[in-house]
C-alpha positions as CSV (number, residue, x, y, z in Angstrom):
1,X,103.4,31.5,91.3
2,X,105.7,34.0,92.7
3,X,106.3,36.0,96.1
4,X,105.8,39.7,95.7
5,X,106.9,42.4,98.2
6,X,104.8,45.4,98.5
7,X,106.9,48.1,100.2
8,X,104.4,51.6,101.6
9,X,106.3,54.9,100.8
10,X,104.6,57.8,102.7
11,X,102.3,58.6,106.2
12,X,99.2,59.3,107.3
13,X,98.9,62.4,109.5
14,X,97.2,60.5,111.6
15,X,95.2,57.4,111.4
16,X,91.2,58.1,111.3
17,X,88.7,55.3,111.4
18,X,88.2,56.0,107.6
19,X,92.1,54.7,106.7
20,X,92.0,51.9,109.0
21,X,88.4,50.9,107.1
22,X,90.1,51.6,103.6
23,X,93.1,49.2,104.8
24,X,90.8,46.4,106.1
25,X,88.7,46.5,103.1
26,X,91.7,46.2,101.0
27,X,93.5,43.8,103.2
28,X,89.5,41.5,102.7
29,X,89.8,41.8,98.9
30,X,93.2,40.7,98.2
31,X,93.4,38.3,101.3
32,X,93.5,35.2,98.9
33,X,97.2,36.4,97.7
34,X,98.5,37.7,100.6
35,X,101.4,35.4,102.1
36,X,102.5,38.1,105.0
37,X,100.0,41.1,105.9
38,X,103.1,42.9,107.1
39,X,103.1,45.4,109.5
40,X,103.7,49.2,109.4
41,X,107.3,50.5,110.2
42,X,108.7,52.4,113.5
43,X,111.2,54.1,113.6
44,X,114.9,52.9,111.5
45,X,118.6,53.4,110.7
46,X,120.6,53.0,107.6
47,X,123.7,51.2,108.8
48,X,126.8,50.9,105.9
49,X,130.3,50.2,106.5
50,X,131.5,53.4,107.7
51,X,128.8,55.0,109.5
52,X,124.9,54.0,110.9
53,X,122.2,57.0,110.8
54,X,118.4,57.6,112.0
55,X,116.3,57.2,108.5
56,X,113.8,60.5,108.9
57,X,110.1,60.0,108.7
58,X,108.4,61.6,105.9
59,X,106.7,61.2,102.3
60,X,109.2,59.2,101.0
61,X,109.9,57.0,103.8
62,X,109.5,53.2,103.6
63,X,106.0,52.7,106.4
64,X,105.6,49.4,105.9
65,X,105.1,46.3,103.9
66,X,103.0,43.3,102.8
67,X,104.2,39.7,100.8
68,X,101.8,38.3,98.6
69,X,101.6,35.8,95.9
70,X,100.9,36.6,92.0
71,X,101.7,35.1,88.4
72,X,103.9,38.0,87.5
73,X,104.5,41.5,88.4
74,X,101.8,42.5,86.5
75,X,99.1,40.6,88.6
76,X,101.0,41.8,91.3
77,X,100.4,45.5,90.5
78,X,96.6,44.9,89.8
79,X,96.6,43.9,93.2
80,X,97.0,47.3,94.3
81,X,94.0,48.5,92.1
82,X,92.3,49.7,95.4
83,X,94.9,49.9,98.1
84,X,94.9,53.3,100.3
85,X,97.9,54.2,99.0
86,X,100.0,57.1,100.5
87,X,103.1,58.7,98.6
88,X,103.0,55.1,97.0
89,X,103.8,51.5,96.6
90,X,107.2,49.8,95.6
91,X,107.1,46.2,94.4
92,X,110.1,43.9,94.1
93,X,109.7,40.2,93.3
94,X,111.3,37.9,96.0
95,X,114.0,35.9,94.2
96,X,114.3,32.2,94.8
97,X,117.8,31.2,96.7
């Protein structure tokens, strides 16, 4: 079994009772893989060696995240089957150190 992290690209204009039901329902079917429910982002910076800016909010930005466990990436992406995606959904597998 291996860690997965699902990284949110996009935002909702504004949260209705409708989303946060979608999410919840979600969260309830996939709740035996889910390591870390995350949270949704704030506000961020990209920092690099010469300079630090404000990252803008928008369709493409990175809202938020959740860790769960699955066999393989596939497994992992079935997990999203009937998330309330946005813009969409990035997954990278967490690498053992």
């Amino acid at each position: 079994m291996s860690k997965f992290v699902f990284l949110y690209k996009g935002l909702w204009p504004e949260p209705t009772p409708q989303v946060t039901e979608a999410w919840s329902s979600w969260f309830a079917e996939i709740g035996e893989s889910i390591v870390d429910s995350g949270n949704p982002f704030g506000s961020g910076r990209e920092v690099s060696h010469s300079q630090s800016s404000e990252v803008p909010s928008g369709s493409q930005s990175i809202t938020g995240y959740t860790i769960v466990n699955a066999d393989n990436m596939d497994e992992a992406e079935k997990l999203l089957a009937n998330c309330p995606i946005v813009t969409s959904v990035l997954i990278y597998e967490a690498m053992s150190m």
